[in-house]
C-alpha positions in Angstrom: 0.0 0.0 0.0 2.7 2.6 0.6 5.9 3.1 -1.3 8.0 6.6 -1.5 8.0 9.5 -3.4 10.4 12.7 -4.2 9.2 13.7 -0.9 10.6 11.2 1.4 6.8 11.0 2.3 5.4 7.5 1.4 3.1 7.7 -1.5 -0.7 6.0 -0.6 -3.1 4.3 -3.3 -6.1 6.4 -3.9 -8.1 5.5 -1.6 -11.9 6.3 -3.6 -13.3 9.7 -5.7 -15.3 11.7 -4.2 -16.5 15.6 -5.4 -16.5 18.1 -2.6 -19.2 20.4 -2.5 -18.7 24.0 -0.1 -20.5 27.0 0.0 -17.1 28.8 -0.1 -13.7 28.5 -2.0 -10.5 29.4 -0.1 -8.1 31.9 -1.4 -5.6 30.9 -3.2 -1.8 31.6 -2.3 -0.4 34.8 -4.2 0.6 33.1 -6.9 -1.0 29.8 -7.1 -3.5 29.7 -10.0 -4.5 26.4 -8.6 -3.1 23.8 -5.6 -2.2 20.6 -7.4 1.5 20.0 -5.7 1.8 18.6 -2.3 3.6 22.1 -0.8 0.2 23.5 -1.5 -1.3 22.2 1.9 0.5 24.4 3.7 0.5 27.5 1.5 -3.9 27.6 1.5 -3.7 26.7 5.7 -0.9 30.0 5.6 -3.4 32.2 3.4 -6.8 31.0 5.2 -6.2 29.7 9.0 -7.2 27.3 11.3 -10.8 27.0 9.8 -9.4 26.0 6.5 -7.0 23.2 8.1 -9.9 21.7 9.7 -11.7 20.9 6.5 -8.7 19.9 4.8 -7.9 17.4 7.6 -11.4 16.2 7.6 -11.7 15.6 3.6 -8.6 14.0 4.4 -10.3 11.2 7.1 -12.6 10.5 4.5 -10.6 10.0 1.9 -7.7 7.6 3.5 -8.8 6.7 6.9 -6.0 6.3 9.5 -3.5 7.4 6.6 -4.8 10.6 6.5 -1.8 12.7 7.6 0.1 11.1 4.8 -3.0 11.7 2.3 -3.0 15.3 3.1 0.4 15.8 1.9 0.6 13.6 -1.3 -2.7 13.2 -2.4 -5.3 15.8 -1.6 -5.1 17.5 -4.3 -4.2 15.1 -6.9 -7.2 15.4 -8.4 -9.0 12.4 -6.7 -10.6 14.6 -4.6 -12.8 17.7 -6.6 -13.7 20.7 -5.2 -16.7 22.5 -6.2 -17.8 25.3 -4.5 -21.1 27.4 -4.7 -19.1 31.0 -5.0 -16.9 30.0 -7.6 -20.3 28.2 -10.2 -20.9 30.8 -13.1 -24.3 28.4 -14.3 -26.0 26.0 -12.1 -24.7 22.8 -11.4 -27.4 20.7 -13.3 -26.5 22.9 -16.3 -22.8 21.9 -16.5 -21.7 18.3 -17.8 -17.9 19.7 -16.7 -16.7 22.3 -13.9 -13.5 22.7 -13.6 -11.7 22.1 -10.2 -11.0 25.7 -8.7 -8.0 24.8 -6.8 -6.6 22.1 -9.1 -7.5 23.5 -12.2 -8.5 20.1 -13.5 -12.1 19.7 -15.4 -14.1 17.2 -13.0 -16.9 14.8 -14.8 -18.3 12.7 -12.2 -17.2 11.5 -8.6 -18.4 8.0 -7.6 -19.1 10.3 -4.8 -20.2 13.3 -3.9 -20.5 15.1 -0.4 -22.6 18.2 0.1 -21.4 20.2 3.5 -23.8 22.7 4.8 -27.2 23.4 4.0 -26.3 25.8 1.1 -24.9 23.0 -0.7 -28.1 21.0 0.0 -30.4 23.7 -1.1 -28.3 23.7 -3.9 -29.0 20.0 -4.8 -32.6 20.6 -3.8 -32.0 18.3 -0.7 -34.5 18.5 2.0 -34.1 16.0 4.8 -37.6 16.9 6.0 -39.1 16.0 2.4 -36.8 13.4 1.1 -38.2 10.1 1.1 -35.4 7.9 0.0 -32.5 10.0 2.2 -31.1 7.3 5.0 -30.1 9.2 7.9 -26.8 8.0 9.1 -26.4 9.4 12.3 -28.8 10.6 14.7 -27.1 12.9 16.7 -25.9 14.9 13.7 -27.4 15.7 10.4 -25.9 13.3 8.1 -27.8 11.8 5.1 -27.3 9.6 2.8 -29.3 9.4 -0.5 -27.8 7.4 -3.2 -24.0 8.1 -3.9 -24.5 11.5 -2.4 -23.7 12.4 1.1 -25.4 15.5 2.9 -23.1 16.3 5.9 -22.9 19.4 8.3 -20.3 21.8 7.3 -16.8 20.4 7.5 -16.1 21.3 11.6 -14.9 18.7 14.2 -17.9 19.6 16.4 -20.9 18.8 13.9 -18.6 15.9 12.1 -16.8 13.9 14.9 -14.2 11.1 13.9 -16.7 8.3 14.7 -18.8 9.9 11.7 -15.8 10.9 9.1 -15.0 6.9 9.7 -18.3 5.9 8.9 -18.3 8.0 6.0 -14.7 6.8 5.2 -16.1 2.8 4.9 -19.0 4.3 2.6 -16.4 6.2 0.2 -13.9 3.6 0.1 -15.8 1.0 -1.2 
């Protein structure tokens, strides 16, 4: 599973593909176009804070489990993971067969997964826990919802997605 890279950081398999939906992009690094290097973890928790590091450690549970300080590094934003975010859409989502990844650059088709934090994304995808017959709530003690390949999670904190939860999600991604 691991072998090494120009880093000296071992290099993980992709773990799964999953889109990331935010209401907000980050701000790039002054000049960074887009983050698709491993130094680039760093450089958007340096230009954004704390609040940007938490997501990016919790995308990186998801995605790789217990290897997830590893992931963050070397894989995060390989382009397995796509970020979509609701500031940065010019047309509405159902509109576009393509977006193109705003901090990797790369044009993203379609995730075997996608996860919607906060309920602007879920507004965005028409999702209404209240209304939707077919969503499976995953956890009762915080909204999390499950409807076909799409998760519908809290926003991306540690206090409204705890570890047991970004496992759980982890096991539904990977497989």
């Amino acid at each position: 599973m691991v072998t090494g890279n120009k880093h000296g950081l071992p290099k993980l398999k992709r773990p799964c593909n999953l889109a990331v939906n935010l209401p907000n992009a980050p701000v790039l690094p002054r000049g960074y176009s887009t983050l698709d290097d491993t130094d680039k973890y760093q450089a958007i928790i340096n230009e954004n804070g704390n609040h940007w590091r938490k997501i990016l450690i919790i995308i990186s549970k998801i995605m790789a489990g217990k290897d997830w300080r590893d992931y963050r590094y070397q894989s995060l934003f390989s382009g397995e993971v796509q970020w979509q975010f609701l500031s940065c859409q010019t047309t509405p989502s159902h509109q576009q067969n393509h977006k193109r990844d705003p901090l990797t650059g790369k044009v993203s088709t379609s995730a075997a997964w996608s996860l919607h934090a906060g309920k602007l994304t879920w507004l965005e995808q028409d999702f209404d826990p209240e209304t939707s017959k077919s969503a499976q709530c995953i956890n009762s003690q915080f909204p999390c919802y499950l409807l076909q390949q799409k998760i519908f999670s809290p926003y991306l904190d540690y206090r409204q997605l705890p570890n047991a939860l970004t496992e759980h999600l982890h096991q539904l991604v990977k497989n």
